[in-house]
mmCIF file of the C-alpha atoms, coordinates in Angstrom:
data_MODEL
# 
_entry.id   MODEL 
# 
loop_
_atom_site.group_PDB 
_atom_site.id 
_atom_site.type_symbol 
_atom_site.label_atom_id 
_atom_site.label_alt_id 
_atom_site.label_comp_id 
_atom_site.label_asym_id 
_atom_site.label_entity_id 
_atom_site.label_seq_id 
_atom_site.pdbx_PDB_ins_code 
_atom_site.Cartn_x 
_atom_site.Cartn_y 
_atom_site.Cartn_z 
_atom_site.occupancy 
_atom_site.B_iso_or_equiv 
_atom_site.pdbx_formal_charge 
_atom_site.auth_seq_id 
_atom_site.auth_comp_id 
_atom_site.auth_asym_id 
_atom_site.auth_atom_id 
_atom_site.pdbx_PDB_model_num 
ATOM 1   C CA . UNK A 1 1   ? -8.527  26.314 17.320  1.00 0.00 ? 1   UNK A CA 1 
ATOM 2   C CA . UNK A 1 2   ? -11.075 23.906 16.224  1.00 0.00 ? 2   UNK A CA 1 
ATOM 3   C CA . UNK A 1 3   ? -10.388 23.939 12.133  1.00 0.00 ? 3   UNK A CA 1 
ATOM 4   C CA . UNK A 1 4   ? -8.367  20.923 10.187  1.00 0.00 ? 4   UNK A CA 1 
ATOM 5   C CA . UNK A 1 5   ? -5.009  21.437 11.235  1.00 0.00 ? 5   UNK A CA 1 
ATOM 6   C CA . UNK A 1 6   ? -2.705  22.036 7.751   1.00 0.00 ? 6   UNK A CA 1 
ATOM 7   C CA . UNK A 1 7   ? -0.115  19.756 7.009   1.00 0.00 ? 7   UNK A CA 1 
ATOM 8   C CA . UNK A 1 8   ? -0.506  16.863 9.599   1.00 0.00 ? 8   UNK A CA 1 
ATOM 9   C CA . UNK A 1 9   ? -2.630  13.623 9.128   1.00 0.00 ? 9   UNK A CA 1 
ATOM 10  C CA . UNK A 1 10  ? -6.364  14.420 7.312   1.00 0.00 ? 10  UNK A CA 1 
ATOM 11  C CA . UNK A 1 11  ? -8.873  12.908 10.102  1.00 0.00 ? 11  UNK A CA 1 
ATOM 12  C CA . UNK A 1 12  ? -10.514 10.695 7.614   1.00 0.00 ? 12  UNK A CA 1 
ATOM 13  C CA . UNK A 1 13  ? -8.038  9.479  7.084   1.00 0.00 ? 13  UNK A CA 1 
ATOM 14  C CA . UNK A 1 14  ? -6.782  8.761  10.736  1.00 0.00 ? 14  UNK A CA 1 
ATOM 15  C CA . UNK A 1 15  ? -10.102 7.089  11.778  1.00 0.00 ? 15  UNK A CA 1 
ATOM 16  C CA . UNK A 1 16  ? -9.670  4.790  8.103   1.00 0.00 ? 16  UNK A CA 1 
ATOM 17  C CA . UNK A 1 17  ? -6.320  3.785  9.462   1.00 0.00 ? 17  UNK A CA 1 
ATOM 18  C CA . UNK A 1 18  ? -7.652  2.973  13.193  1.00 0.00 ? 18  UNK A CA 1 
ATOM 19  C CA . UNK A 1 19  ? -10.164 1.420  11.252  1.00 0.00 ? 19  UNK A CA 1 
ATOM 20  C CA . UNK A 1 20  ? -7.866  -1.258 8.943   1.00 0.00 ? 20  UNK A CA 1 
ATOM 21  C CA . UNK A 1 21  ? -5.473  -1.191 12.356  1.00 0.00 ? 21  UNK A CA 1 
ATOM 22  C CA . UNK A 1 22  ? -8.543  -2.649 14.429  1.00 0.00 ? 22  UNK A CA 1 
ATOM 23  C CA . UNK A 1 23  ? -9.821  -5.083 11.361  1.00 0.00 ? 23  UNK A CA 1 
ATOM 24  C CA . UNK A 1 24  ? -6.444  -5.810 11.178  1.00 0.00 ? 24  UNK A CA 1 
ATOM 25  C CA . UNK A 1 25  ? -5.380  -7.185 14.016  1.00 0.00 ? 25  UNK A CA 1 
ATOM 26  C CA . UNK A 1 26  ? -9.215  -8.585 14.687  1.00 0.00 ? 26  UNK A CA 1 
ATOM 27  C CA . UNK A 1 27  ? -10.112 -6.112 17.263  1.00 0.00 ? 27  UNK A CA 1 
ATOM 28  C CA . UNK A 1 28  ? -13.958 -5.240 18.016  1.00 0.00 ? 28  UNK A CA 1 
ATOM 29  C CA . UNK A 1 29  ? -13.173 -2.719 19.654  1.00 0.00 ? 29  UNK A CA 1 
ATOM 30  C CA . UNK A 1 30  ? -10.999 0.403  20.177  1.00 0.00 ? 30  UNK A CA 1 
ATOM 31  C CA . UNK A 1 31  ? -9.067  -0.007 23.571  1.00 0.00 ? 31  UNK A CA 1 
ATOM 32  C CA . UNK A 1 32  ? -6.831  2.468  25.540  1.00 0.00 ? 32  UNK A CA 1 
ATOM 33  C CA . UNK A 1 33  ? -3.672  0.327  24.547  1.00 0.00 ? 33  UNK A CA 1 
ATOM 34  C CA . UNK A 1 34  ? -4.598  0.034  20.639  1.00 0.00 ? 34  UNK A CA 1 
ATOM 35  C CA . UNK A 1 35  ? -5.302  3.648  20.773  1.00 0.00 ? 35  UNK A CA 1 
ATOM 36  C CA . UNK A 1 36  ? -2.107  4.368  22.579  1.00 0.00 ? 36  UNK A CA 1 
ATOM 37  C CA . UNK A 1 37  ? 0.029   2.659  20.060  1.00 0.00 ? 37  UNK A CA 1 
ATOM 38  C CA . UNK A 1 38  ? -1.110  4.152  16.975  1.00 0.00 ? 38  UNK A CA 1 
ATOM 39  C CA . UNK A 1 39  ? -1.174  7.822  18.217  1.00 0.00 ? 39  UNK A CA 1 
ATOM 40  C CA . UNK A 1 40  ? 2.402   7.019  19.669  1.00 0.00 ? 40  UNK A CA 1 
ATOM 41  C CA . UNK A 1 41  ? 4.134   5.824  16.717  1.00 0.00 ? 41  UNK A CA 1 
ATOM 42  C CA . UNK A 1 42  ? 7.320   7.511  15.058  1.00 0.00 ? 42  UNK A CA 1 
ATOM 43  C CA . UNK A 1 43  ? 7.674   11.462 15.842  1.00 0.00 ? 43  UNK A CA 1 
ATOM 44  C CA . UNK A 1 44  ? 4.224   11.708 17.101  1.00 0.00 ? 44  UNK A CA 1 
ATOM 45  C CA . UNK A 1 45  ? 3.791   14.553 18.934  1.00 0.00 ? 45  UNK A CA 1 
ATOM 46  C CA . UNK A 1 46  ? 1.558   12.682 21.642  1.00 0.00 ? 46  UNK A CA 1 
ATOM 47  C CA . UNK A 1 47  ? 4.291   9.974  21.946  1.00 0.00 ? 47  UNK A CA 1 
ATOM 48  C CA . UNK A 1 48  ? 6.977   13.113 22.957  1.00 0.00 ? 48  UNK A CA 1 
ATOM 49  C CA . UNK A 1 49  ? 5.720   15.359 25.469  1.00 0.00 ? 49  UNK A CA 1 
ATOM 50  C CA . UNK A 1 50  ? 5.930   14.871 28.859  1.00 0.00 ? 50  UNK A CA 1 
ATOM 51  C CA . UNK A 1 51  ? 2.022   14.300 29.667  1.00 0.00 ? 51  UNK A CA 1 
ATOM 52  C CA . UNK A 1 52  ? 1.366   12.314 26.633  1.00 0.00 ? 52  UNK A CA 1 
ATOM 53  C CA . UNK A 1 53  ? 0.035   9.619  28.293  1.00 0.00 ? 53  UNK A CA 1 
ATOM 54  C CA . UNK A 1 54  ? -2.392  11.939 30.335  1.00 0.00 ? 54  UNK A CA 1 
ATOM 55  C CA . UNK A 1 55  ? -3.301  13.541 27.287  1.00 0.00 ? 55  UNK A CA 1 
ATOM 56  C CA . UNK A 1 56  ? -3.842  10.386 25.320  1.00 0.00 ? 56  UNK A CA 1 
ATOM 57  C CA . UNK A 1 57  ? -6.185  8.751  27.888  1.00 0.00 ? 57  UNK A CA 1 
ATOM 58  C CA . UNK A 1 58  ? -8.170  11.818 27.523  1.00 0.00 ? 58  UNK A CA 1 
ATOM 59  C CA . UNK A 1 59  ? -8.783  11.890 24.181  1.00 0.00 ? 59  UNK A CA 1 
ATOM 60  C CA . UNK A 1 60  ? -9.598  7.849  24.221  1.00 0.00 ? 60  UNK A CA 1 
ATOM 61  C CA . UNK A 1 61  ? -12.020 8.569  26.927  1.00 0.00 ? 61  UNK A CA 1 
ATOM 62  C CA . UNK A 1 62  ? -13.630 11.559 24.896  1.00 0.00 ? 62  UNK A CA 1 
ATOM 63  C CA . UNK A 1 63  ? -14.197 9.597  21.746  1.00 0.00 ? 63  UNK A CA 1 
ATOM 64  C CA . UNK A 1 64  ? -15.069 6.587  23.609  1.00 0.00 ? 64  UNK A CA 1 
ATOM 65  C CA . UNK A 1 65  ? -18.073 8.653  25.154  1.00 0.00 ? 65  UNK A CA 1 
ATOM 66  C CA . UNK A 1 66  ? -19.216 7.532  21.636  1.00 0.00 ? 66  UNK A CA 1 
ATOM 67  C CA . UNK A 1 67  ? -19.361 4.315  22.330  1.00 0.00 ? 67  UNK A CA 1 
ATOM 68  C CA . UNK A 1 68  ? -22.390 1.847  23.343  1.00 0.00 ? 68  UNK A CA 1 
ATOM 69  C CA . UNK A 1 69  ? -20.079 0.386  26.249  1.00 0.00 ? 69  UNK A CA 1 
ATOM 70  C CA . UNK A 1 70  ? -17.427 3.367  26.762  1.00 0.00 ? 70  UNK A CA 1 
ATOM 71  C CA . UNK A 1 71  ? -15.043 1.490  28.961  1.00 0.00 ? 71  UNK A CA 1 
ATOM 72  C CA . UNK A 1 72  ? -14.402 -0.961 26.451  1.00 0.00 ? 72  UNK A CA 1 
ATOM 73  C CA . UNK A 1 73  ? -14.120 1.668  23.597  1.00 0.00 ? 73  UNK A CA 1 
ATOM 74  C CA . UNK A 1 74  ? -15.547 2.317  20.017  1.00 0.00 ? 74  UNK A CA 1 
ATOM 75  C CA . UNK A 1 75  ? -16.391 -0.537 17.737  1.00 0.00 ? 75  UNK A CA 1 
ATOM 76  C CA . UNK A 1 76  ? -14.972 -0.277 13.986  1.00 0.00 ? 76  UNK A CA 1 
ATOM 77  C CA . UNK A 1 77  ? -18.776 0.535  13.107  1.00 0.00 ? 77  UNK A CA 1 
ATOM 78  C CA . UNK A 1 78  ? -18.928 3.309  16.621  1.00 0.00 ? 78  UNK A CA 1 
ATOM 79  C CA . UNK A 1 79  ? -16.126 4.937  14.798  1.00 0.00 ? 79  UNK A CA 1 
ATOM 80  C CA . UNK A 1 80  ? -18.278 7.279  12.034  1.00 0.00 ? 80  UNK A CA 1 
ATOM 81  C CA . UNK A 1 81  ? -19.994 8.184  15.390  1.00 0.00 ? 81  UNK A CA 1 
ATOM 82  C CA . UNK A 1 82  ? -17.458 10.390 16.359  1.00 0.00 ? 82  UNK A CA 1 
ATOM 83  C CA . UNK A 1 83  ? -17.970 14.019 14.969  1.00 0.00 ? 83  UNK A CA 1 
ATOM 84  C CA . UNK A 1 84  ? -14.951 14.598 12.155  1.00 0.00 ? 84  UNK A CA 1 
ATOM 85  C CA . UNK A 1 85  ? -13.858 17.689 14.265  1.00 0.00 ? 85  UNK A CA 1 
ATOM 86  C CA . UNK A 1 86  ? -13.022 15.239 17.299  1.00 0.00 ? 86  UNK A CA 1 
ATOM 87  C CA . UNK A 1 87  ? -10.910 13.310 15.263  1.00 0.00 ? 87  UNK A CA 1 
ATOM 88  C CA . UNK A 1 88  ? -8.772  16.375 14.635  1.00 0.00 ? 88  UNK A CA 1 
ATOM 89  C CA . UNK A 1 89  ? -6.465  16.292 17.697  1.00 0.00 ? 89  UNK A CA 1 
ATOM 90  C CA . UNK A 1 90  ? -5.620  12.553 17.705  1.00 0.00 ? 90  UNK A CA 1 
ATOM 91  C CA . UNK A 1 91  ? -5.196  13.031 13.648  1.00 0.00 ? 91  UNK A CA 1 
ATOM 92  C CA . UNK A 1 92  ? -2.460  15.682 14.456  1.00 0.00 ? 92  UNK A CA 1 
ATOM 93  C CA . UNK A 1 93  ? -0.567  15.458 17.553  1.00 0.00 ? 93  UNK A CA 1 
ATOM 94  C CA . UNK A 1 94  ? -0.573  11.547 16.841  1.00 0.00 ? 94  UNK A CA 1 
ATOM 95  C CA . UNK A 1 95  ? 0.708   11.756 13.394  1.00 0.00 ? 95  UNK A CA 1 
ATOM 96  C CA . UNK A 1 96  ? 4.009   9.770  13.313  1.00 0.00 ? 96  UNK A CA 1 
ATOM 97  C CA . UNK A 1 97  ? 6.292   12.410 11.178  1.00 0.00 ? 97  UNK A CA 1 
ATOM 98  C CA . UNK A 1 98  ? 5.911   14.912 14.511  1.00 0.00 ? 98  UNK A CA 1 
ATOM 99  C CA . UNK A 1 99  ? 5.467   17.958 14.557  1.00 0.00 ? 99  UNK A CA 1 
ATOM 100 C CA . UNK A 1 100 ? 5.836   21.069 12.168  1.00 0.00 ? 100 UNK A CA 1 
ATOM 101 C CA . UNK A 1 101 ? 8.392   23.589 12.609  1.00 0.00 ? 101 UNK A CA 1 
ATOM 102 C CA . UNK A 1 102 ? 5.692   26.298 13.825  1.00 0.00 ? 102 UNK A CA 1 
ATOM 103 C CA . UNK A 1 103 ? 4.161   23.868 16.138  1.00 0.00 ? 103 UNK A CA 1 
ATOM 104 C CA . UNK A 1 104 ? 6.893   22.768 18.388  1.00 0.00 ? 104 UNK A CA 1 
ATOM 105 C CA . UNK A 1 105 ? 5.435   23.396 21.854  1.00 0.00 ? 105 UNK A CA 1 
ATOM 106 C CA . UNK A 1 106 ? 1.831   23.798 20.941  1.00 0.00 ? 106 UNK A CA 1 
ATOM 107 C CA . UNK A 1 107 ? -1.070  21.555 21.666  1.00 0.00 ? 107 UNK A CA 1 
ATOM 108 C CA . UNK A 1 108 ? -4.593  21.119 19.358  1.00 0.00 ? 108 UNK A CA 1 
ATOM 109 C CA . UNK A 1 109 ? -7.690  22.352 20.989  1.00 0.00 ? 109 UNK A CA 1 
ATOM 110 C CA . UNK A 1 110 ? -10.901 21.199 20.457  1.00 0.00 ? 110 UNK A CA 1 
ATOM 111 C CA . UNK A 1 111 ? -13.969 22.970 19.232  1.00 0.00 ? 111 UNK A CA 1 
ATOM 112 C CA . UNK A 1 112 ? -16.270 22.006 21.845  1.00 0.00 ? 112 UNK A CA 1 
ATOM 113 C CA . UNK A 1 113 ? -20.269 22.062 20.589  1.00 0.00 ? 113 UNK A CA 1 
ATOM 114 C CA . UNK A 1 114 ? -20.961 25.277 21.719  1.00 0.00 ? 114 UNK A CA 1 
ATOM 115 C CA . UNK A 1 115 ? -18.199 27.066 19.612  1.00 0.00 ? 115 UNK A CA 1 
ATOM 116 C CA . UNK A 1 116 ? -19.354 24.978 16.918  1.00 0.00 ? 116 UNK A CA 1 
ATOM 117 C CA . UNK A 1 117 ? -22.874 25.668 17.442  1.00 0.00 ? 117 UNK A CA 1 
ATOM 118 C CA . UNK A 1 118 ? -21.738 29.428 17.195  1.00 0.00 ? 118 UNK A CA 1 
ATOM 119 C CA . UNK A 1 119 ? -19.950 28.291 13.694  1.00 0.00 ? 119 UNK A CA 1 
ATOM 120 C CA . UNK A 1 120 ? -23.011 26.379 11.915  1.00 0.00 ? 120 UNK A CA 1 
ATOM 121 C CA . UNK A 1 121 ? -25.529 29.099 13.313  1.00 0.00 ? 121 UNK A CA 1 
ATOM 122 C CA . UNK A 1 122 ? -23.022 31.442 11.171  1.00 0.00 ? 122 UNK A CA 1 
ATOM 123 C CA . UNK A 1 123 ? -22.979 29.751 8.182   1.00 0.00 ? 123 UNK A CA 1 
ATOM 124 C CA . UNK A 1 124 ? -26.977 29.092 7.972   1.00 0.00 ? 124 UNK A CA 1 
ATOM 125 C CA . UNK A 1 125 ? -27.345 32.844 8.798   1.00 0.00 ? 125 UNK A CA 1 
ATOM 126 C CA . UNK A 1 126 ? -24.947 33.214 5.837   1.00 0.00 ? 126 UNK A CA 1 
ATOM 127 C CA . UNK A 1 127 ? -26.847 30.780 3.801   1.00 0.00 ? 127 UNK A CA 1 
ATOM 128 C CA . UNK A 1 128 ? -30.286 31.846 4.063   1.00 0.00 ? 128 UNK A CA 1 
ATOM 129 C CA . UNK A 1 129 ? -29.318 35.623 3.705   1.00 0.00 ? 129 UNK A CA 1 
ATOM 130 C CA . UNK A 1 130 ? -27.556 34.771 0.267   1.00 0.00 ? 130 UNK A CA 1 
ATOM 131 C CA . UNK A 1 131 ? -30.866 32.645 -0.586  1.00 0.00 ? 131 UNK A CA 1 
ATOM 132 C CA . UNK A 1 132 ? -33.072 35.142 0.015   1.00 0.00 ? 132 UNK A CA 1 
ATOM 133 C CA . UNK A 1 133 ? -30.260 37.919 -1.741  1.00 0.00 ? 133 UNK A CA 1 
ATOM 134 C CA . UNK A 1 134 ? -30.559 36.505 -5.303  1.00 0.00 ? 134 UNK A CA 1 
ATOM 135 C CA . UNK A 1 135 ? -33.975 35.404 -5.369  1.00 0.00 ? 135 UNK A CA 1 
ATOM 136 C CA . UNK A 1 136 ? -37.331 38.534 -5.898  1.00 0.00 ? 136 UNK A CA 1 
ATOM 137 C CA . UNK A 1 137 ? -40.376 38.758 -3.702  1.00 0.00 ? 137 UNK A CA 1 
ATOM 138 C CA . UNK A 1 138 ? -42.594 36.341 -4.012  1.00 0.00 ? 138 UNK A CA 1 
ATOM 139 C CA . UNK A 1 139 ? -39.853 33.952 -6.081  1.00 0.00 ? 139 UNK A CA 1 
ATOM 140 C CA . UNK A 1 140 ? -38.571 30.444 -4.802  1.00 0.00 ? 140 UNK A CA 1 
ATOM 141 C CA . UNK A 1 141 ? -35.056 30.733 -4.191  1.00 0.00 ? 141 UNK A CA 1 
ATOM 142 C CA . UNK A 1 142 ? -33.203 28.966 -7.424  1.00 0.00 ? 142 UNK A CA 1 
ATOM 143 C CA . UNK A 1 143 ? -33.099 25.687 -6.691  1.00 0.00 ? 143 UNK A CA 1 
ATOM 144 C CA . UNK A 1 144 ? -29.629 24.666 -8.859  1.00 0.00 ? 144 UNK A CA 1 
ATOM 145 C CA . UNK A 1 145 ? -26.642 26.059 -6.880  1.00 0.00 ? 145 UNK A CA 1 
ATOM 146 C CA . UNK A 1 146 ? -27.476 25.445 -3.983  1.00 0.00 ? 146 UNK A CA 1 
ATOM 147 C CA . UNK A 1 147 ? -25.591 22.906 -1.658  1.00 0.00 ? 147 UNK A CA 1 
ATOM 148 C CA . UNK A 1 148 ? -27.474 19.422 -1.891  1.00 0.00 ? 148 UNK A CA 1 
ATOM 149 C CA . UNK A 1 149 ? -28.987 20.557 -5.388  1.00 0.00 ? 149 UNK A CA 1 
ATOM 150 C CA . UNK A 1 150 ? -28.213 19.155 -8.638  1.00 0.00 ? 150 UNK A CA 1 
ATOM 151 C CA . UNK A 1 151 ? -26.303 21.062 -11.025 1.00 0.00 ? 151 UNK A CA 1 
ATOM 152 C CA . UNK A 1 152 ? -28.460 22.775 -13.592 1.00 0.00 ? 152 UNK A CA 1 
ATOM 153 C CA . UNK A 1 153 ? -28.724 21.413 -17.329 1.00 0.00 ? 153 UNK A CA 1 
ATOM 154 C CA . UNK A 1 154 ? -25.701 22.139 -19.764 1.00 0.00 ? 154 UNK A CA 1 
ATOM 155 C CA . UNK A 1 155 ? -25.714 24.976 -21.416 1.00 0.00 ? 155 UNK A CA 1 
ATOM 156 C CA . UNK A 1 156 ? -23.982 23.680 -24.821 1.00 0.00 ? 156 UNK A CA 1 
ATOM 157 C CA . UNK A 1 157 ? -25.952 20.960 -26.945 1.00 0.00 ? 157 UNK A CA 1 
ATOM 158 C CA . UNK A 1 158 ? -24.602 17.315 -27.339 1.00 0.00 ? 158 UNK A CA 1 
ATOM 159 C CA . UNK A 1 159 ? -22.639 16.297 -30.309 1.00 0.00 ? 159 UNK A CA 1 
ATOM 160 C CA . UNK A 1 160 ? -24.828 15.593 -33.072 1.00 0.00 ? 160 UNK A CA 1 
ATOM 161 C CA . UNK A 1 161 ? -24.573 12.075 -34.221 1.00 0.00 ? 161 UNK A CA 1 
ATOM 162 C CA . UNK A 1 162 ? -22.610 12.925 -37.329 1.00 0.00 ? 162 UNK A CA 1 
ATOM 163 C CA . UNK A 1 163 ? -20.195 14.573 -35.152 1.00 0.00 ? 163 UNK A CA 1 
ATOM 164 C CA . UNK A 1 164 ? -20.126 11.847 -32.428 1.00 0.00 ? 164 UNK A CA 1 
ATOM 165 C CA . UNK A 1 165 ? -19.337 9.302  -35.655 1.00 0.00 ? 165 UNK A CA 1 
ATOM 166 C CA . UNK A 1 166 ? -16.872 11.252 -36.691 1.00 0.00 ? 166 UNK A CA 1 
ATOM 167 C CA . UNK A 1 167 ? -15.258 11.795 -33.224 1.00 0.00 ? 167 UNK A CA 1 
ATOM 168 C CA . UNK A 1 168 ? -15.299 7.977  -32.683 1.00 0.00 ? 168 UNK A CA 1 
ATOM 169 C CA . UNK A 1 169 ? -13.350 7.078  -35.614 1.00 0.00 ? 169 UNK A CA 1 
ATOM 170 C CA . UNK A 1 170 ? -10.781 9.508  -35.032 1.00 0.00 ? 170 UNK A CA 1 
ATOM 171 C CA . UNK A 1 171 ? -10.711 8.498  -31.363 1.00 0.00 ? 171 UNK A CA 1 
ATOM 172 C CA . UNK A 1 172 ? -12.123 11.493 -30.317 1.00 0.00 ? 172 UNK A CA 1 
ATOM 173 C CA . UNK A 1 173 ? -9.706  14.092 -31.906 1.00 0.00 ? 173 UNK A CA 1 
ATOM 174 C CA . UNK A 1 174 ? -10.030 16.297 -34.567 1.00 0.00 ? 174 UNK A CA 1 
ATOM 175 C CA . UNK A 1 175 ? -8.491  15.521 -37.912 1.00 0.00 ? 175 UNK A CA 1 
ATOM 176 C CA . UNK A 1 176 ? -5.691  17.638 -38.850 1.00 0.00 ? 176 UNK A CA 1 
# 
């Protein structure tokens, strides 16, 4: 529940292909039908169960809750509105080469915002508790290492210009 499903379609790379779909074939914006279609194609799990359509319309109308005019659906710009983790289900159970062995019968389910609230509160608590683990009283924490930081300074020295020379006329390997 609510993590990247393994082995079906990444949704980055779902949402890229609704978005060169929709550029495409010059549509502004992302309607039930379009939708439909690509989540349908081949042995798409969405395209082979019995309530598919039901279940399609429902996701369309939950990412189109995104959307500046909802009934019409997302525009190719409204579609980095949608939170990655939405994109998960329609990435999966609309990926045209079906379903995986293990999954026959089995239907995504969305990590709705409290459940992820519950997730990112985790992983700050995490965060801040390993912070304040490696750093002494009275000490910022370190700032390199840290996710958003830049990675500290080398810790070997640059070829000296002799050696850069050399490695340039040898096309950067070592003479034997």
């Amino acid at each position: 529940k609510g993590i990247i499903p393994q082995g079906y379609n990444d949704p980055l790379n779902h949402v890229n292909q609704i978005r060169g779909t929709m550029k495409h074939n010059g549509r502004k914006h992302l309607s039930l039908k379009l939708f439909t279609k690509i989540v349908s194609e081949g042995d798409a799990i969405l395209s082979r169960v019995k309530d598919g359509k039901k279940r399609i319309k429902k996701i369309w109308e939950l990412i189109s809750s995104y959307a500046e005019d909802p009934a019409k659906g997302l525009t190719v710009d409204e579609l980095k509105k949608v939170p990655l983790r939405l994109w998960c289900k329609p990435a999966a159970e609309g990926d045209p080469e079906g379903a995986l062995p293990c999954d026959n019968g089995e239907e995504y389910h969305f990590c709705d915002d409290s459940e992820y609230k519950k997730m990112e509160d985790v992983v700050q608590e995490h965060l801040a508790r390993s912070a304040a683990s490696t750093q002494k009283e009275g000490e910022k924490p370190p700032e390199a290492g840290r996710p958003g930081q830049p990675a500290p300074p080398r810790v070997w020295a640059a070829k000296s210009a002799s050696a850069r020379r050399k490695s340039s006329k040898t096309g950067g390997h070592e003479e034997l």
